[in-house]
C-alpha positions in Angstrom: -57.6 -60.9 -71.8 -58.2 -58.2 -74.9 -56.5 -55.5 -72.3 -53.5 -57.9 -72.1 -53.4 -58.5 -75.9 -54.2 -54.7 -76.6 -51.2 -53.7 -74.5 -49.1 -57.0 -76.2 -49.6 -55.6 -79.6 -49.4 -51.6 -79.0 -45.5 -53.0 -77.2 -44.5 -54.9 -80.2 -45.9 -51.8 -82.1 -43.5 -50.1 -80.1 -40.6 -52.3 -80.7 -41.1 -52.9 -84.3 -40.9 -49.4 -85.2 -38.2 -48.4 -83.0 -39.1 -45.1 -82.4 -38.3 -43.5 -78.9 -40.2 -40.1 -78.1 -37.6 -38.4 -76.3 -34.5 -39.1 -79.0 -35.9 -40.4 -82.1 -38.2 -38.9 -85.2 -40.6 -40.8 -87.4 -39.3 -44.0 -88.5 -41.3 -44.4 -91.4 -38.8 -42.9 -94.1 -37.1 -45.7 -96.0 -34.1 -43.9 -96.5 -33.4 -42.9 -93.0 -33.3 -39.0 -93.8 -34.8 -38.1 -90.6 -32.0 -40.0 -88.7 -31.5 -38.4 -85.4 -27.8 -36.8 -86.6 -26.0 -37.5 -83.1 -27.8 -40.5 -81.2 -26.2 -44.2 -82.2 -29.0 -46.4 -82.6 -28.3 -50.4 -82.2 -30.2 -53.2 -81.5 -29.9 -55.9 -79.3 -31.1 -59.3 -79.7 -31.1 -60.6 -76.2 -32.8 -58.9 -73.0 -30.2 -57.1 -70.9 -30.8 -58.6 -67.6 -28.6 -55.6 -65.8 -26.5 -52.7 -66.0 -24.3 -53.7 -63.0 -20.8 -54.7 -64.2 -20.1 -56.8 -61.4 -22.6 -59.2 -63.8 -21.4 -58.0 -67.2 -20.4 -61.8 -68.0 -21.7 -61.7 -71.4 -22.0 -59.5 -74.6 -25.3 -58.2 -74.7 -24.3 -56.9 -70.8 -20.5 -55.7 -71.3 -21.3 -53.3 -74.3 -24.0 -50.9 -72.5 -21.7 -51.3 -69.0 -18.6 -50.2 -71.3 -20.6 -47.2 -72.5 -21.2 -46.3 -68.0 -18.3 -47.7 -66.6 -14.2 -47.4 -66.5 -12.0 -49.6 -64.8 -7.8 -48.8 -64.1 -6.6 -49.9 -66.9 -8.5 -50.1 -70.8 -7.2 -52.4 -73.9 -6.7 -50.2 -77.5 -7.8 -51.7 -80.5 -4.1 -53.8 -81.2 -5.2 -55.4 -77.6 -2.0 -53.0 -75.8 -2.9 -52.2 -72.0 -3.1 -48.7 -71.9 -4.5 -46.5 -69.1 -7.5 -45.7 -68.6 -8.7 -44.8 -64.8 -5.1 -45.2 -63.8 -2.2 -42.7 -65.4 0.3 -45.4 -65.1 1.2 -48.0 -62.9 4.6 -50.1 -61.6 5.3 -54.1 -61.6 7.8 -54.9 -58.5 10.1 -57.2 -59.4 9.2 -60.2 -58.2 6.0 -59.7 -60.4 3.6 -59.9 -58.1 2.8 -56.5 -56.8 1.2 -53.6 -58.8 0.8 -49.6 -57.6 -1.5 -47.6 -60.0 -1.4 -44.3 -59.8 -4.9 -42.7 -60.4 -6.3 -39.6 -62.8 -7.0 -36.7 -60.6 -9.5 -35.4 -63.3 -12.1 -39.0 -62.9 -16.2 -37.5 -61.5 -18.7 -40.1 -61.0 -22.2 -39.4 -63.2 -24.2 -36.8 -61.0 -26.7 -38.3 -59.0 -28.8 -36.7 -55.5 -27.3 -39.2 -53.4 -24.0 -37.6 -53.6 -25.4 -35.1 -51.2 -22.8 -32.4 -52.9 -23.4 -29.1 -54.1 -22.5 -30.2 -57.7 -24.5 -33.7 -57.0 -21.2 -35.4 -57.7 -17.4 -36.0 -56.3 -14.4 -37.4 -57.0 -12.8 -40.7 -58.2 -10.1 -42.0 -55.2 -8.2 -45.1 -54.6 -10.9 -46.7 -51.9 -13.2 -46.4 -54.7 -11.4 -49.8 -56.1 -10.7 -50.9 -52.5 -14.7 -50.8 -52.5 -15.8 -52.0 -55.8 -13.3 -55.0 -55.7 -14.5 -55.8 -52.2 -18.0 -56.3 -53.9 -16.8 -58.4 -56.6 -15.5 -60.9 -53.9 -18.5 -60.5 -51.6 -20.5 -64.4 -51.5 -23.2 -62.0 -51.0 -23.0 -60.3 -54.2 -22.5 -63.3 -55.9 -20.8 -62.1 -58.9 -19.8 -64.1 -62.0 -16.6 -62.4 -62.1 -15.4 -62.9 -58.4 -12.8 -65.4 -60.2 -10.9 -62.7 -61.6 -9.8 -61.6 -58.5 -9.0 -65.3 -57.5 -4.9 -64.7 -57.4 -4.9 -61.9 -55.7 -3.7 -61.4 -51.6 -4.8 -58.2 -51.5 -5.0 -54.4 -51.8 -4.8 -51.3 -50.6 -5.9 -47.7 -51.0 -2.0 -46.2 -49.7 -3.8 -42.3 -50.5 -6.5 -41.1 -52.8 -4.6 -41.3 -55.5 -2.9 -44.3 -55.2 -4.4 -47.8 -55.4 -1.9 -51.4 -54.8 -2.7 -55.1 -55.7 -0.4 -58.0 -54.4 -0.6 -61.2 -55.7 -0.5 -64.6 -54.5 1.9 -65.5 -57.8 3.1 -64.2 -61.0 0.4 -64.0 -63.4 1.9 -62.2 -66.4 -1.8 -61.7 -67.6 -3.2 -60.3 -64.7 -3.0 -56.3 -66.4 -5.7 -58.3 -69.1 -7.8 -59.5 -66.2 -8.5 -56.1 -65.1 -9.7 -55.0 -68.4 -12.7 -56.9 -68.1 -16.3 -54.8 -67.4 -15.9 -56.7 -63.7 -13.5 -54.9 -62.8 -15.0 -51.5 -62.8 -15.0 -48.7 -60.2 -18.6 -47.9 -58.7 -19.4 -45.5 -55.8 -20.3 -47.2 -52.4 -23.2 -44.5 -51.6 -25.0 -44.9 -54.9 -24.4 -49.1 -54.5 -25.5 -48.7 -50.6 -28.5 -46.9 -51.5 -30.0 -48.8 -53.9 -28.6 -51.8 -53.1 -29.8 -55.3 -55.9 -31.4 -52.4 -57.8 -28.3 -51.2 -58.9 -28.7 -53.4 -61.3 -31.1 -50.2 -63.0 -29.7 -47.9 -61.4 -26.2 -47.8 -62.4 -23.7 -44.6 -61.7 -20.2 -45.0 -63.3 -17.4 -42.7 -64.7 -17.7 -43.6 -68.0 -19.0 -41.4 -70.9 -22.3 -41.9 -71.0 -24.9 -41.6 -68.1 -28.1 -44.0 -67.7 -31.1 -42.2 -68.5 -33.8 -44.7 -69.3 -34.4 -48.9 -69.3 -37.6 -49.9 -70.5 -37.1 -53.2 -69.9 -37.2 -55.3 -73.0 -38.2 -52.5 -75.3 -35.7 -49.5 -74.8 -32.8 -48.2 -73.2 -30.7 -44.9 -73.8 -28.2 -43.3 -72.5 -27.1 -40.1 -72.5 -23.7 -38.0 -72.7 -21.6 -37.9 -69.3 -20.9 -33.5 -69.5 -18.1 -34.8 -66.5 -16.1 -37.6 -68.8 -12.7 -36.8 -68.6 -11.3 -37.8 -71.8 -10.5 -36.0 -74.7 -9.5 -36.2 -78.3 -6.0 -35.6 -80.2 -7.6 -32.1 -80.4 -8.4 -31.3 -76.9 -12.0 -32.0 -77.9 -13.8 -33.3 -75.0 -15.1 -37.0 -75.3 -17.9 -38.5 -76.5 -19.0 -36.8 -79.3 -22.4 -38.7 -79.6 -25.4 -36.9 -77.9 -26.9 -40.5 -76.9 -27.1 -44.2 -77.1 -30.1 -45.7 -77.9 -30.8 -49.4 -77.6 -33.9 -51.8 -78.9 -34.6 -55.6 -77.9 -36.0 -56.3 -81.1 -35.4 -60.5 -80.7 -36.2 -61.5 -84.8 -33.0 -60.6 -86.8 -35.0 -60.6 -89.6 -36.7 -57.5 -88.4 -33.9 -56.0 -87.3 -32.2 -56.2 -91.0 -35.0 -54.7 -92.1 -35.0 -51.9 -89.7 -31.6 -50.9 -90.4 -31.7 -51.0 -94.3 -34.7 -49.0 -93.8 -32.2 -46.1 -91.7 -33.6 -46.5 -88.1 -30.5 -48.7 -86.9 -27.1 -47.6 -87.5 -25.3 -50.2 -87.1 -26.0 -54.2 -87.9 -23.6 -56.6 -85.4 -24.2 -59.6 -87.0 -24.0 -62.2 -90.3 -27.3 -64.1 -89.6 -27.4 -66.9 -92.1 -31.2 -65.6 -93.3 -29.9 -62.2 -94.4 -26.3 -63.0 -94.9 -27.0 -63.8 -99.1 -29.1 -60.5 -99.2 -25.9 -58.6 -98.1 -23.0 -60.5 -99.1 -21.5 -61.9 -101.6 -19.7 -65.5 -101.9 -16.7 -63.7 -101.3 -17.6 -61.5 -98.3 -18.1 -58.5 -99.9 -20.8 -55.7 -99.9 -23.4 -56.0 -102.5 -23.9 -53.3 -105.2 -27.3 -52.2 -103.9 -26.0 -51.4 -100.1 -22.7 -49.6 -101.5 -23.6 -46.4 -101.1 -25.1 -46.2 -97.9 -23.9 -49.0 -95.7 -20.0 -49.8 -94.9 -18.5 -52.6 -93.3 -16.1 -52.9 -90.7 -14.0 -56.2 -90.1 -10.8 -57.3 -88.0 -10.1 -60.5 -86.5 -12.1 -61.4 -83.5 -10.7 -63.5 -80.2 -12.9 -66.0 -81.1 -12.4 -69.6 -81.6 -15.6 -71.9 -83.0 -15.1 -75.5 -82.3 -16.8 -79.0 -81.6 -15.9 -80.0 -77.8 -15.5 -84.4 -77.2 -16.8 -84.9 -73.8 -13.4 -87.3 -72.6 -15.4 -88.9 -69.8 -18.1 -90.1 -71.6 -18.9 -93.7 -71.3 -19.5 -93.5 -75.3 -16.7 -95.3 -77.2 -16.4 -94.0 -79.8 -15.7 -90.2 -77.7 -13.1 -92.0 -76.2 -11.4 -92.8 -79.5 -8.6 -90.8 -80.7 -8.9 -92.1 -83.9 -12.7 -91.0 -84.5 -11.7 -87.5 -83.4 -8.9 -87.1 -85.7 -11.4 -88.5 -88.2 -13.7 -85.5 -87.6 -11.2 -83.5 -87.9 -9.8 -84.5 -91.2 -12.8 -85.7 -92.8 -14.3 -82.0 -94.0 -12.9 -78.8 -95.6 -13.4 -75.8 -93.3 -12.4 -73.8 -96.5 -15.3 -74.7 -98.4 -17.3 -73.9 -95.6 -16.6 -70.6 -94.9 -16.4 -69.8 -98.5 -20.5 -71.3 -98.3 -21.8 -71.1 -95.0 -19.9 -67.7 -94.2 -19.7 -66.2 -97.1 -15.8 -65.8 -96.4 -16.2 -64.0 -93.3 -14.3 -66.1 -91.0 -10.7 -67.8 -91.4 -10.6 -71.7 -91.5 -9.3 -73.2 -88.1 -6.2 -75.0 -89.5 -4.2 -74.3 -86.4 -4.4 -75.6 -83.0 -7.2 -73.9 -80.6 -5.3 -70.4 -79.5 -7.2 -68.0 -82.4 -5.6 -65.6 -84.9 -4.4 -62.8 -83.8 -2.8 -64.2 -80.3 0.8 -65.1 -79.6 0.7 -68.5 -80.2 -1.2 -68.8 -83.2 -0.2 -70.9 -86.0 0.6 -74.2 -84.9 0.1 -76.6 -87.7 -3.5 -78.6 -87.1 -5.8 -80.2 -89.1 -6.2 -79.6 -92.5 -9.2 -81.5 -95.3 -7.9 -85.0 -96.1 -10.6 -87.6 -96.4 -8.8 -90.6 -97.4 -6.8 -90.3 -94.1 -10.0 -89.7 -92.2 -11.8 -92.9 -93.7 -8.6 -95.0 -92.9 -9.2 -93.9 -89.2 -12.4 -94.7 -89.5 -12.0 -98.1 -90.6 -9.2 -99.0 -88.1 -11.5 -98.3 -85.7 -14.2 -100.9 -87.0 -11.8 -103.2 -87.4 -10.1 -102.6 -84.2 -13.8 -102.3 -82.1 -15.9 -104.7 -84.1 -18.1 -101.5 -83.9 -19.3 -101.5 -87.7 -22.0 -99.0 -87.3 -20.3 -96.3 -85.3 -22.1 -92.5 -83.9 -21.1 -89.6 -82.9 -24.0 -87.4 -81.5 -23.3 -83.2 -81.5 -25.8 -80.9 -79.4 -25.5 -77.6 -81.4 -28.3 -74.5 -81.0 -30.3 -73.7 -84.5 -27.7 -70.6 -84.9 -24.9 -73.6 -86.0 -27.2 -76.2 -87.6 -26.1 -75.3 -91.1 -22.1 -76.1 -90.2 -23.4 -78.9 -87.7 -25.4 -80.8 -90.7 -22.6 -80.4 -93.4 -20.1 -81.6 -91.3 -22.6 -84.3 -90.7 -22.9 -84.7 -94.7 -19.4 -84.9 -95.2 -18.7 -87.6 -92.0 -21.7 -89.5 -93.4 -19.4 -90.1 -96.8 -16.7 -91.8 -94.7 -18.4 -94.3 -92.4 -19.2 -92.7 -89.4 -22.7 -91.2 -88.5 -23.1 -87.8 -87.1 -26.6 -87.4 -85.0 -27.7 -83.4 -84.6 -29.6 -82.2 -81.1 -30.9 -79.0 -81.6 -31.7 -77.1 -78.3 -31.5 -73.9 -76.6 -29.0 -72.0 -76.0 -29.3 -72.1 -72.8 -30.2 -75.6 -72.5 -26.7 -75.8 -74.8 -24.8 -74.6 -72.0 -26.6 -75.8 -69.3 -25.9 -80.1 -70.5 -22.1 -78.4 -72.1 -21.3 -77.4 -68.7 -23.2 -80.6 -66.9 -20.8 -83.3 -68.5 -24.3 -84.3 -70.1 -23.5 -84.3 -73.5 -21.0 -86.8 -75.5 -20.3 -84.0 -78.0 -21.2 -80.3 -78.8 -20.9 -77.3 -80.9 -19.2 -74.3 -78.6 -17.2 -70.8 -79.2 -14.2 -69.5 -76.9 -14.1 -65.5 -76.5 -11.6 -64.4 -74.9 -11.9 -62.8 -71.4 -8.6 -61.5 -71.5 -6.5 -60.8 -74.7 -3.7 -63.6 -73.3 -3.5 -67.3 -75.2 -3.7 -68.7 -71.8 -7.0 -67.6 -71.5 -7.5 -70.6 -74.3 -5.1 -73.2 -72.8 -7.2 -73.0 -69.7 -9.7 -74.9 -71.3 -7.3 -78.2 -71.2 -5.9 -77.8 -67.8 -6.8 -80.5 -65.7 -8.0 -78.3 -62.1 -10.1 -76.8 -64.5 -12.4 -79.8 -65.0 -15.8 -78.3 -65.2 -18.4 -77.9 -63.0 -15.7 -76.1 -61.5 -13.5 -74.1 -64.1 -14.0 -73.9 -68.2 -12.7 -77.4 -69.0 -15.6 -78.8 -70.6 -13.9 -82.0 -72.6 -12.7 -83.0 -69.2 -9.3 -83.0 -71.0 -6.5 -84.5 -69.2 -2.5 -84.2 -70.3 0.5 -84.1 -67.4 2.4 -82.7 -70.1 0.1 -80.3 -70.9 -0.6 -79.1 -67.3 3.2 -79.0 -66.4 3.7 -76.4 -69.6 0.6 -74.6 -68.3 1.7 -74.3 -64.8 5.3 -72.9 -66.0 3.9 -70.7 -68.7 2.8 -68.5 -65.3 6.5 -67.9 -64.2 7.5 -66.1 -67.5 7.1 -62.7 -67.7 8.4 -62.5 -71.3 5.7 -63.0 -73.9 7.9 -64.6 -76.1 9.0 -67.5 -73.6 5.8 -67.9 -72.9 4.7 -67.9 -76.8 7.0 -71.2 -77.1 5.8 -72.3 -74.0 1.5 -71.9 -75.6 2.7 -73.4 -78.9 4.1 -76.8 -77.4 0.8 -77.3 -75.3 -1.3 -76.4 -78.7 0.9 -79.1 -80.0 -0.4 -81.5 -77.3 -3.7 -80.8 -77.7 -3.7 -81.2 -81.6 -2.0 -84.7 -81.1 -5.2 -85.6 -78.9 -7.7 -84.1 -80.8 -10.2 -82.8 -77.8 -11.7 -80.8 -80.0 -12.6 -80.4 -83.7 -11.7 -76.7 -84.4 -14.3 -74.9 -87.2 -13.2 -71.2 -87.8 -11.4 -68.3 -85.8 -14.3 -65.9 -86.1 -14.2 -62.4 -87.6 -15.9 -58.7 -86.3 -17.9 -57.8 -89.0 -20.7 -54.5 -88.6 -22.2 -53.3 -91.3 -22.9 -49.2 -90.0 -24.3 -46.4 -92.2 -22.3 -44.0 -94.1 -22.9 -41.2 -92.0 -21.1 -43.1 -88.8 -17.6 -42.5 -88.1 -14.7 -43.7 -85.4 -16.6 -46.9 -85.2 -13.6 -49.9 -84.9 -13.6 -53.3 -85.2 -12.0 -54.5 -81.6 -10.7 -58.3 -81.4 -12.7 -58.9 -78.5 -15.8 -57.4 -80.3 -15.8 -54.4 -77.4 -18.1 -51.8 -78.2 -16.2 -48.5 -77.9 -18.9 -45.2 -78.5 -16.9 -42.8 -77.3 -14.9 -41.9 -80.3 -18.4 -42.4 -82.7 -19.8 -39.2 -84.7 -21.9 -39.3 -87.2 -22.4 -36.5 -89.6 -24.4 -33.4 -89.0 -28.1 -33.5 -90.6 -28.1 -30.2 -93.0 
């Protein structure tokens, strides 16, 4: 038992101080000045439970994968396709049939199982013909096998060219295939270490694996092959490494970066947000000269989901849900809880920053909330009526002042707290009447959003979790596919955000914004709207 808790306490040693032997020096200065001068240091809060980006179905897995792995087409930071594996590609015209021509200059990381002189070889089209294979594979099981879902088919027609048919138009599909799940990896490195690529991984991308520590490191080095280079003809990345910690208490991890031994800080967590912030969102005086902050709107829509098949009343009411919705002021909220980071949800459910923003929703009016509230009484009888929200601790603030502010106008608002996962697990289950939820996009397309509310989407089997259905609604949805413009489809998004507002499935909260908070030495670092971490353009400055 002492071994065990000798070895416990000399690994949270470990963790706490952040130091790694191969990349990092001394982490005791408080000022940082022995920061490594071209290693990006981050932490993560959650354990990466692989590196294989057929599984990179959430945050804490897509940014390390997006540092290894390249897929045919990338998104810039205004959310344009642009190409990334592939040169350039062509759309037939019926819309259903894309050829990408492939970069002649793409080398997989170097790895013995090549079994080539340089312990390496070249990208080529049955590369994709391979890795998409595996995303489909029951065998593989892979989270992201749906993205593949439309399509009939494709083919390798040379090395260097690669073709996808489709079963129909999807005018979003080029978005699809910016997603981490559709990366290329090499069959003999996947064959050879088959489940374990999961720590193994080999990938085109910038950076090379070089170390996972499971739970208390991981690094990554500079890919000498990448093919990408700058405006200069400067070969890409510029960083040395990437080093990442699982330090879980954000707490600790704000101290470790105002200390200098992170570089950058991904997160507003409500116990540090007053130390950095002001009301207003901005920097305090003390930080100024040695932390920055990057912001930009982020794909992100925070909401309350009603669970329309529960056998609870007053879920089923319209007029309780419009109550919710009227009956608090997401202005003074974010101005509060979010110290202005964050724009009130006053539209419909597609977030800023997507065609098809901007439809009028909801905005604070309690006297019209506490006449809904009353019609229902008198309607129902029901004198004493609750609405119960399952939320995680991360949301209990906004959960209990929306609670507060409900209270004042008749209808009680009950709070679970649970897991996260537990969240998702009961959210996804149909097993709870209401709950606290966010909406990243997977694809930078307002359908992505709308998909939500389609009926054949009704979970266990697609994202629908309100169990939300509207023939209106799905008839819009099932046209908007046929529309290859995006501004007849933006009409087409805006009329069903209309629909959905009229029904109130959900109580929108706040469009979310990026926000990072990086040292002053750091450079290139954007904020992306789908909060992608993109290295490969970071330098910091030069120690002297």
């Amino acid at each position: 038992m002492t071994a065990i808790k000798n070895s416990y306490l000399f690994q949270t040693s470990l963790v706490a101080c952040l130091c790694f032997s191969v990349f990092l020096n001394s982490c005791s200065n408080p000022k940082g000045q022995n920061r490594e001068s071209q290693v990006f240091r981050y932490n993560e809060h959650y354990n990466v439970a692989t590196l294989d980006p057929a599984f990179a179905r959430n945050p804490p897995i897509i940014w390390p994968t997006n540092q290894l792995f390249n897929g045919l087409v990338q998104q810039d930071d205004s959310l344009n396709i642009v190409p990334d594996l592939a040169k350039r590609w062509t759309v037939d015209s019926s819309a259903t049939r894309y050829t990408f021509t492939l970069r002649d200059d793409v080398f997989f990381h170097k790895h013995p199982q090549f079994k080539t002189p340089d312990s390496t070889r070249k990208l080529v089209a049955s590369d994709f013909v391979y890795s998409f294979d595996r995303l489909k594979d029951p065998a593989v099981a892979s989270p992201g096998s749906w993205v593949l879902s439309n399509v009939a088919g494709y083919e390798a027609v040379n090395d260097s060219t690669f073709s996808i048919q489709l079963n129909k138009q999807f005018p979003a599909f080029l978005g699809l295939l910016t997603m981490r799940y559709c990366s290329a990896v090499p069959r003999e490195i996947v064959a050879y270490y088959g489940s374990e690529f999961r720590s193994h991984p080999v990938g085109t991308g910038p950076f090379k694996f070089k170390r996972w520590e499971e739970g208390v490191k991981l690094v990554l080095r500079k890919n000498e092959l990448y093919f990408e280079t700058d405006e200069n003809g400067v070969q890409l990345p510029y960083l040395e490494a990437v080093a990442i910690t699982f330090l879980p208490d954000k707490q600790s991890e704000f101290l470790q970066f105002a200390q200098g031994n992170l570089d950058m800080l991904n997160s507003l967590d409500p116990s540090y947000k007053d130390e950095l912030l002001t009301a207003t969102g901005k920097l305090k005086e003390k930080y100024r000269d040695d932390v920055k902050t990057i912001t930009g709107p982020f794909l992100n829509t925070e909401y309350l989901g009603f669970f329309l098949d529960s056998p609870q009343d007053e879920i089923r009411s319209e007029m309780l849900r419009k109550a919710v919705n009227y009956g608090f002021d997401r202005v003074k909220m974010i101005k509060y809880l979010r110290n202005g980071i964050g724009e009130p949800a006053q539209a419909g459910f597609i977030p800023k920053g997507l065609p098809g923003y901007g439809t009028s929703g909801f905005e604070y009016n309690p006297a019209k909330a506490r006449k809904l509230i009353e019609a229902y009484k008198e309607q129902t009888g029901n004198q004493n009526p609750v609405i119960s929200i399952g939320t995680n601790s991360q949301y209990l603030d906004i959960c209990e002042y929306i609670q507060r502010e409900i209270g004042k106008l008749g209808l009680s608002i009950n709070i679970d707290v649970m897991p996260p996962s537990t969240l998702r697990q009961l959210k996804s289950t149909g097993k709870l009447d209401a709950f606290r939820a966010s909406w990243i996009a997977d694809y930078p397309d307002a359908e992505n959003y709308l998909s939500l509310y389609y009926s054949k989407n009704f979970t266990p089997n697609g994202p629908n979790y309100t169990h939300f259905k509207n023939d209106a609604f799905d008839r819009l949805y099932e046209a908007s596919f046929k529309l290859t413009e995006l501004e007849e489809r933006k009409v087409l998004y805006q009329k069903m955000d209309s629909i959905l507002i009229a029904k109130a499935p959900f109580v929108t909260l706040y469009y979310d914004q990026v926000i990072k908070f990086v040292h002053k030495d750091v450079h290139g670092l954007k904020a992306n709207p789908q909060d992608f971490l993109v290295l490969k353009r970071v330098r910091k400055d030069k120690k002297p």
